[in-house]
C-alpha positions, 0 to 999 in steps of 0.5 A: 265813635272812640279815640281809640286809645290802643291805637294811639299806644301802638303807634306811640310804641312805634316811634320811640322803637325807631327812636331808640334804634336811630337816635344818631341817624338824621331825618330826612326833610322834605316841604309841602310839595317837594317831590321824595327821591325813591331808592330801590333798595331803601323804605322810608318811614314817615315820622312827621307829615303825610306823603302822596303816592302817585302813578302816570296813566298812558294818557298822561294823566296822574293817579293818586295811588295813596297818602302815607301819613305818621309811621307809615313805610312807603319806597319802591320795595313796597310797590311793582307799580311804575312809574312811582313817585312820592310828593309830600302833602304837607311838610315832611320829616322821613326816616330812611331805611334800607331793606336788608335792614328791615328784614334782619331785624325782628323788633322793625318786622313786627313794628312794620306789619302793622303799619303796612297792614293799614296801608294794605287796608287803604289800598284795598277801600280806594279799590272798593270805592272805584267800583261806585257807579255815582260820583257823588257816592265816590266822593263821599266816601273818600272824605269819610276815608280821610276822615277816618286815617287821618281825622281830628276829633273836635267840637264841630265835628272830625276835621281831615288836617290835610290840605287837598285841591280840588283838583287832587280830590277829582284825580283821587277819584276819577273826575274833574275838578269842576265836579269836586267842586260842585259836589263840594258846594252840595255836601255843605248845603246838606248840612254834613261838612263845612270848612274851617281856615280851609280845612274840610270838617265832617258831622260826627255823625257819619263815621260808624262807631268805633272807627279810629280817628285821633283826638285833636 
Protein backbone atom coordinates (compact mmCIF):
# COMPACT_ATOMS: atom_id res chain seq x y z
CA UNK A 1 0.00 0.00 0.00
CA UNK A 2 1.42 3.61 -0.98
CA UNK A 3 0.44 7.20 0.51
CA UNK A 4 -0.10 8.14 -2.93
CA UNK A 5 1.87 11.38 -2.76
CA UNK A 6 0.28 12.73 -6.58
CA UNK A 7 -3.05 12.18 -5.11
CA UNK A 8 -2.28 14.02 -2.17
CA UNK A 9 -0.57 17.00 -4.69
CA UNK A 10 -3.67 17.09 -6.79
CA UNK A 11 -6.07 17.28 -4.33
CA UNK A 12 -3.84 20.07 -2.33
CA UNK A 13 -3.66 21.97 -6.30
CA UNK A 14 -7.52 21.84 -5.83
CA UNK A 15 -7.93 24.06 -3.03
CA UNK A 16 -5.75 26.35 -3.25
CA UNK A 17 -7.29 26.84 -7.00
CA UNK A 18 -10.62 27.60 -5.12
CA UNK A 19 -8.90 29.54 -2.54
CA UNK A 20 -7.09 31.78 -4.90
CA UNK A 21 -10.31 32.19 -7.00
CA UNK A 22 -12.73 32.75 -3.74
CA UNK A 23 -10.63 34.07 -1.10
CA UNK A 24 -13.53 37.06 -0.47
CA UNK A 25 -16.37 34.47 -0.54
CA UNK A 26 -17.67 32.86 2.84
CA UNK A 27 -17.83 29.04 3.54
CA UNK A 28 -20.77 27.50 4.25
CA UNK A 29 -20.93 25.87 7.61
CA UNK A 30 -22.97 22.96 8.60
CA UNK A 31 -22.64 20.56 12.25
CA UNK A 32 -22.38 16.82 12.42
CA UNK A 33 -26.20 15.83 11.43
CA UNK A 34 -27.66 19.33 10.02
CA UNK A 35 -29.35 18.70 7.06
CA UNK A 36 -27.68 21.00 3.60
CA UNK A 37 -30.05 22.88 1.49
CA UNK A 38 -30.09 21.86 -2.28
CA UNK A 39 -30.34 24.47 -4.97
CA UNK A 40 -31.15 23.61 -8.26
CA UNK A 41 -28.73 25.84 -9.87
CA UNK A 42 -25.84 25.98 -7.38
CA UNK A 43 -22.83 22.83 -6.86
CA UNK A 44 -21.15 22.85 -3.48
CA UNK A 45 -17.86 21.90 -2.80
CA UNK A 46 -17.02 20.09 0.36
CA UNK A 47 -13.49 21.98 1.70
CA UNK A 48 -13.72 20.34 5.11
CA UNK A 49 -15.72 17.40 6.47
CA UNK A 50 -17.87 14.43 4.67
CA UNK A 51 -21.62 15.02 3.57
CA UNK A 52 -24.07 11.90 3.21
CA UNK A 53 -26.06 11.75 0.04
CA UNK A 54 -29.62 10.25 0.40
CA UNK A 55 -32.88 9.09 -1.54
CA UNK A 56 -36.40 7.80 0.05
CA UNK A 57 -37.48 4.48 -1.49
CA UNK A 58 -41.59 4.03 -1.99
CA UNK A 59 -41.48 2.07 1.07
CA UNK A 60 -40.41 4.93 3.01
CA UNK A 61 -37.14 3.69 3.73
CA UNK A 62 -33.81 5.66 3.08
CA UNK A 63 -31.04 4.74 0.88
CA UNK A 64 -27.33 5.85 1.18
CA UNK A 65 -26.72 7.07 -2.02
CA UNK A 66 -23.08 8.28 -1.36
CA UNK A 67 -20.66 10.16 0.98
CA UNK A 68 -18.95 13.01 -0.50
CA UNK A 69 -15.79 14.07 1.34
CA UNK A 70 -12.87 16.80 0.72
CA UNK A 71 -12.93 18.68 -2.69
CA UNK A 72 -15.51 16.52 -3.77
CA UNK A 73 -18.97 18.41 -5.64
CA UNK A 74 -22.05 17.40 -4.63
CA UNK A 75 -25.95 19.47 -5.76
CA UNK A 76 -28.74 18.86 -7.66
CA UNK A 77 -27.07 19.61 -11.07
CA UNK A 78 -25.13 16.55 -10.45
CA UNK A 79 -28.19 14.04 -9.57
CA UNK A 80 -31.81 13.27 -11.54
CA UNK A 81 -32.50 11.09 -8.47
CA UNK A 82 -35.52 12.59 -6.54
CA UNK A 83 -36.24 13.20 -3.73
CA UNK A 84 -32.38 14.23 -2.72
CA UNK A 85 -31.15 15.51 0.15
CA UNK A 86 -27.31 15.96 1.87
CA UNK A 87 -26.70 15.75 5.84
CA UNK A 88 -23.47 16.06 6.99
CA UNK A 89 -21.63 13.21 8.48
CA UNK A 90 -19.51 15.15 10.27
CA UNK A 91 -19.15 18.74 10.61
CA UNK A 92 -18.83 20.51 7.36
CA UNK A 93 -17.58 23.79 5.75
CA UNK A 94 -18.81 23.84 1.91
CA UNK A 95 -18.06 26.23 -0.95
CA UNK A 96 -21.12 26.96 -3.02
CA UNK A 97 -20.97 27.42 -6.61
CA UNK A 98 -23.38 28.28 -9.25
CA UNK A 99 -23.51 25.98 -12.55
CA UNK A 100 -23.18 28.65 -14.85
CA UNK A 101 -19.95 29.42 -13.09
CA UNK A 102 -18.51 26.33 -13.12
CA UNK A 103 -18.90 25.86 -16.78
CA UNK A 104 -17.60 29.13 -17.90
CA UNK A 105 -14.55 28.52 -16.41
CA UNK A 106 -11.98 26.11 -17.78
CA UNK A 107 -9.43 26.19 -14.58
CA UNK A 108 -12.75 24.81 -12.32
CA UNK A 109 -13.79 22.10 -15.20
CA UNK A 110 -10.52 20.35 -15.19
CA UNK A 111 -10.26 21.03 -11.31
CA UNK A 112 -13.93 19.45 -11.25
CA UNK A 113 -13.25 16.35 -13.41
CA UNK A 114 -11.24 14.76 -11.64
CA UNK A 115 -13.19 14.92 -8.60
CA UNK A 116 -16.67 13.92 -10.13
CA UNK A 117 -14.45 11.04 -11.71
CA UNK A 118 -14.10 9.67 -7.90
CA UNK A 119 -17.45 10.34 -7.36
CA UNK A 120 -18.37 8.34 -10.44
CA UNK A 121 -15.92 5.43 -9.58
CA UNK A 122 -17.72 5.27 -5.77
CA UNK A 123 -21.31 5.37 -7.59
CA UNK A 124 -20.30 2.49 -9.91
CA UNK A 125 -18.25 0.17 -6.77
CA UNK A 126 -21.59 0.81 -4.43
CA UNK A 127 -23.66 -0.56 -7.47
CA UNK A 128 -20.98 -3.80 -7.99
CA UNK A 129 -21.39 -4.30 -4.16
CA UNK A 130 -25.22 -4.57 -4.67
CA UNK A 131 -25.10 -7.65 -6.80
CA UNK A 132 -23.03 -9.68 -3.75
CA UNK A 133 -25.46 -12.39 -2.78
CA UNK A 134 -23.87 -12.96 1.25
CA UNK A 135 -24.22 -9.90 3.59
CA UNK A 136 -21.26 -10.45 4.84
CA UNK A 137 -19.40 -10.07 1.71
CA UNK A 138 -21.36 -6.76 1.31
CA UNK A 139 -20.28 -5.66 4.27
CA UNK A 140 -16.85 -6.31 4.04
CA UNK A 141 -16.37 -4.84 1.11
CA UNK A 142 -17.75 -1.59 2.11
CA UNK A 143 -15.77 -0.87 4.80
CA UNK A 144 -12.68 -1.67 2.64
CA UNK A 145 -14.63 1.14 0.43
CA UNK A 146 -14.36 3.62 3.19
CA UNK A 147 -11.10 2.45 3.90
CA UNK A 148 -9.88 3.29 0.66
CA UNK A 149 -11.70 6.95 0.28
CA UNK A 150 -11.55 8.00 3.24
CA UNK A 151 -8.62 5.74 5.19
CA UNK A 152 -5.86 6.87 7.51
CA UNK A 153 -2.74 5.21 7.68
CA UNK A 154 -1.48 4.13 11.16
CA UNK A 155 0.50 1.73 13.03
CA UNK A 156 -2.58 -0.74 13.98
CA UNK A 157 -3.88 -0.45 10.62
CA UNK A 158 -6.23 2.24 8.28
CA UNK A 159 -8.73 3.72 10.28
CA UNK A 160 -12.00 4.96 8.38
CA UNK A 161 -12.03 8.76 10.27
CA UNK A 162 -15.91 8.77 9.95
CA UNK A 163 -18.21 7.87 12.27
CA UNK A 164 -21.28 5.27 10.78
CA UNK A 165 -24.17 3.90 12.90
CA UNK A 166 -25.03 0.55 12.69
CA UNK A 167 -27.82 1.67 11.53
CA UNK A 168 -26.34 3.53 8.45
CA UNK A 169 -23.79 0.66 7.61
CA UNK A 170 -27.35 -1.64 7.21
CA UNK A 171 -29.06 1.12 5.10
CA UNK A 172 -25.84 1.37 2.92
CA UNK A 173 -26.10 -2.10 2.32
CA UNK A 174 -29.29 -3.15 2.27
CA UNK A 175 -29.86 -5.04 5.80
CA UNK A 176 -30.84 -4.60 9.20
CA UNK A 177 -29.09 -3.42 11.78
CA UNK A 178 -29.25 -6.00 14.20
CA UNK A 179 -27.01 -7.70 11.13
CA UNK A 180 -24.47 -4.82 11.04
CA UNK A 181 -24.09 -5.67 14.26
CA UNK A 182 -23.72 -9.10 14.51
CA UNK A 183 -21.23 -9.35 11.52
CA UNK A 184 -19.43 -6.50 13.17
CA UNK A 185 -18.76 -8.75 16.30
CA UNK A 186 -17.39 -11.40 13.54
CA UNK A 187 -15.23 -9.45 11.78
CA UNK A 188 -13.15 -8.44 15.24
CA UNK A 189 -13.29 -12.04 16.08
CA UNK A 190 -11.51 -12.63 12.98
CA UNK A 191 -8.61 -10.80 13.96
CA UNK A 192 -9.02 -8.24 10.76
CA UNK A 193 -10.94 -4.76 12.47
CA UNK A 194 -10.80 -3.61 15.67
CA UNK A 195 -12.10 -0.15 17.15
CA UNK A 196 -10.39 2.50 18.38
CA UNK A 197 -12.27 5.82 20.50
CA UNK A 198 -15.31 4.42 18.21
CA UNK A 199 -13.33 4.36 15.10
CA UNK A 200 -13.68 0.99 13.07
CA UNK A 201 -9.45 0.22 12.28
CA UNK A 202 -8.77 -2.28 9.15
CA UNK A 203 -5.39 -4.73 9.04
CA UNK A 204 -3.18 -3.18 6.37
CA UNK A 205 -3.31 -6.03 5.20
CA UNK A 206 -6.58 -6.08 3.14
CA UNK A 207 -6.29 -3.45 0.73
CA UNK A 208 -4.39 -4.17 -2.52
CA UNK A 209 -1.41 -2.68 -2.85
CA UNK A 210 -1.27 0.82 -4.39
CA UNK A 211 -4.87 1.53 -3.27
CA UNK A 212 -4.82 5.58 -2.39
CA UNK A 213 -5.47 6.24 1.39
CA UNK A 214 -3.98 9.31 3.31
CA UNK A 215 -1.36 9.34 5.88
CA UNK A 216 -2.69 10.22 9.32
Amino acid sequence: MTSAPKGLNYHQTFIDLLEQLYRDRALLPYSMGQPIPLKAEEVLVVCRGVVQLFTIQHDGSETLLGLAGSSMPLGLPLTTVYPYWAIALTDVDLLALPIAEIVGSTELMAGFFRYLTLRLQQSEAWLALSGKRLVADRLKHFLLMLARDFGQVEPKGVRIPIRLTHYQLATAIGTTRVTVTRLLKEFKAEGWLTMDQRYLVLMSTLLLEGDVVTEA
